[in-house]
DOMI-533119 format. One line per field, with one value per residue: x, y, z of N, C-alpha, C in turn. Coordinates in steps of 0.001 Angstrom, whole numbers, plus 500000, padded with zeros to 6 digits. Atoms other than C-alpha are relative to their C-alpha. Last residue first. Layout:
REM DOMI-533119
nX c(X_...)
nY c(Y_...)
nZ c(Z_...)
caX c(X_...)
caY c(Y_...)
caZ c(Z_...)
cX c(X_...)
cY c(Y_...)
cZ c(Z_...)
//
This chain:
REM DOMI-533119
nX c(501193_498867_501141_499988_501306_501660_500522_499256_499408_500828_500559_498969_500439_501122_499678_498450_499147_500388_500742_499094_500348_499216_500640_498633_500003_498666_500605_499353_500991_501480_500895_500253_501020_501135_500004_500570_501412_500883_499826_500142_501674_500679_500261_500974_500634_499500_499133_500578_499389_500381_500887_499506_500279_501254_501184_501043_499555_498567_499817_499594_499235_500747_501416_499603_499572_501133_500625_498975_500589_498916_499944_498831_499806_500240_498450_499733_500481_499610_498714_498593_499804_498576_499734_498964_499811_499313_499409_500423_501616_501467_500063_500058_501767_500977_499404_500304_501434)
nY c(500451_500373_499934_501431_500725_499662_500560_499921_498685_498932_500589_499802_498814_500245_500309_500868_498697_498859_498594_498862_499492_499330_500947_500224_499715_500584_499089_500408_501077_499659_500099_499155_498659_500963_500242_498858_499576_501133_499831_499290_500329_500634_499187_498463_500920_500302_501183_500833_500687_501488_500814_500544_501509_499624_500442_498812_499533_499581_498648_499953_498418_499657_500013_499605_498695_499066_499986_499004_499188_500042_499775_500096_499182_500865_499095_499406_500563_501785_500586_499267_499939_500222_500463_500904_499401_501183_498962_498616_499720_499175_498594_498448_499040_499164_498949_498858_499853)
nZ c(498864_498711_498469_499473_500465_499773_500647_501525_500789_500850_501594_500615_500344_500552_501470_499888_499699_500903_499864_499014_498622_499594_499261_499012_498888_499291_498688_498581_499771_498865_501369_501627_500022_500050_501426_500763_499619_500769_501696_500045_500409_501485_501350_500090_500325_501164_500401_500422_500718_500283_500945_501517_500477_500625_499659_499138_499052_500586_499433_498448_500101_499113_500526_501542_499702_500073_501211_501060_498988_499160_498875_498863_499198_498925_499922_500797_501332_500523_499291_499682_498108_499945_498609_499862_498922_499291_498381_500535_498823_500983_501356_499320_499373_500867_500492_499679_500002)
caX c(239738_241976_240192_242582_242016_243778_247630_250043_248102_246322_249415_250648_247463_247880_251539_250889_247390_244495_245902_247188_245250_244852_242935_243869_241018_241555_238569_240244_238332_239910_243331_245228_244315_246518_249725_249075_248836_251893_254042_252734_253722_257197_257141_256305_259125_261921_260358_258119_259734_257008_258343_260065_258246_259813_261727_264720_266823_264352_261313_260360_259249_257112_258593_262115_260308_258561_261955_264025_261100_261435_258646_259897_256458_256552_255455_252853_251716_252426_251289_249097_246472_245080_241619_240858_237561_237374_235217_234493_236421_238703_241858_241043_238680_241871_244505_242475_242603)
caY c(255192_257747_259002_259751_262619_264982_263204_265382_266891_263863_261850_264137_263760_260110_260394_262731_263268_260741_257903_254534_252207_252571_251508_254322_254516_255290_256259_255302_256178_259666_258636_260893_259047_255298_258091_259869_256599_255077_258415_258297_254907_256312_258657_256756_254167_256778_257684_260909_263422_265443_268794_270243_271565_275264_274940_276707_273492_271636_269710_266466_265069_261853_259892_260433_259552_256443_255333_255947_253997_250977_250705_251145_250775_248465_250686_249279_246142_245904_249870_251051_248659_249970_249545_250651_251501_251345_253329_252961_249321_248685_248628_246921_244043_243695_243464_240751_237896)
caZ c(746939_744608_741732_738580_736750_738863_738425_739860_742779_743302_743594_746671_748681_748358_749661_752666_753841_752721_754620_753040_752576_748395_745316_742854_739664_736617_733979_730709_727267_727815_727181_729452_732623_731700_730986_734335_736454_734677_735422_739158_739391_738223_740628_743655_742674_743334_746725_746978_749354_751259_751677_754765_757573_759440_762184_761228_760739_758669_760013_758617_755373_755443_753068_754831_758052_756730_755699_758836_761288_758493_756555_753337_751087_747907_744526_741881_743376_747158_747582_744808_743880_740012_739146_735462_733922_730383_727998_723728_723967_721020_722464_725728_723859_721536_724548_726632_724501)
cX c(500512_498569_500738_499437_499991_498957_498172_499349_500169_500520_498914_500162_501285_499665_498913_500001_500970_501649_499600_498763_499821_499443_501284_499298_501401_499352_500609_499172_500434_498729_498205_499511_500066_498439_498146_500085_499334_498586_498867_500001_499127_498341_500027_499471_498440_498317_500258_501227_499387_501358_500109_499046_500537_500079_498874_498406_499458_500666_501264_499850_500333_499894_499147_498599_500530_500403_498826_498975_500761_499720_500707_499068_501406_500868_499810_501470_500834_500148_499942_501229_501160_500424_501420_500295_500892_499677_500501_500532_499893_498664_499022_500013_500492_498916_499076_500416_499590)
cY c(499194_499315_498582_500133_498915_499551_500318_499512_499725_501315_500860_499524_500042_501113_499771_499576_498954_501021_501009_501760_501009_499748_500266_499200_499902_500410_499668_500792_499269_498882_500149_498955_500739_501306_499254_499609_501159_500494_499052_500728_501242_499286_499511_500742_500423_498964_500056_498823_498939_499343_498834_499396_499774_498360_499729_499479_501351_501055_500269_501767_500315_501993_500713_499890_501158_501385_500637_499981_501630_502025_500014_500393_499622_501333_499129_500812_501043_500209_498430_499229_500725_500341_499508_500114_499369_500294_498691_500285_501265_500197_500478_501150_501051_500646_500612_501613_501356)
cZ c(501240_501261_500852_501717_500410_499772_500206_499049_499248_500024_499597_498190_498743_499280_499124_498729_499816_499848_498887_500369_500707_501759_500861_500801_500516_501249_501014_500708_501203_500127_500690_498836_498678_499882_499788_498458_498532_500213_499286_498143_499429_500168_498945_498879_499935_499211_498440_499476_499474_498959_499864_499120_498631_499190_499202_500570_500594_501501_499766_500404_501333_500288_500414_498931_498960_500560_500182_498543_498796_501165_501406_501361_500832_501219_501275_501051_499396_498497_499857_500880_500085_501467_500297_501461_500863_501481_500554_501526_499907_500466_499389_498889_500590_500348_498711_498791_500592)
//
């Protein structure tokens, strides 16, 4: 029932929960650290590492945004800085709340 009213609707607007649903956080003290990035041996801050599971939501986000009758949201705890910021880099048309 759903799949004809999504195909043949003129605009959508899609609400998609990130952590639990589309990728499940390691919170272990080692996991949010590796997620987190650190400090390399000269001092200077390593880059954010985005989990395996990260980047494929990240793939589903940017496929659901390139049709332009989609308007994608992100539904989201987590902080701004870090892995939030890191999706809107890759995915711009998708609004992050």
């Amino acid at each position: 029932m759903l799949v004809p009213k999504y195909k043949y609707s003129q605009r959508r607007i899609v609400l998609v929960d990130f952590e639990g649903t589309l990728w499940r956080r390691d919170l272990t003290q080692r996991g949010v650290l590796d997620m987190l990035g650190g400090v390399d041996a000269g001092g200077e801050q390593t880059e954010l590492k985005l989990p395996e599971k990260v980047e494929e939501a990240i793939g589903v986000l940017g496929k659901l945004a390139e049709d332009r009758r989609n308007e994608v949201w992100l539904l989201s705890g987590l902080r701004a800085k870090g892995v939030l910021e890191a999706v809107a880099e890759r995915v711009p048309k998708v609004g992050i709340v």
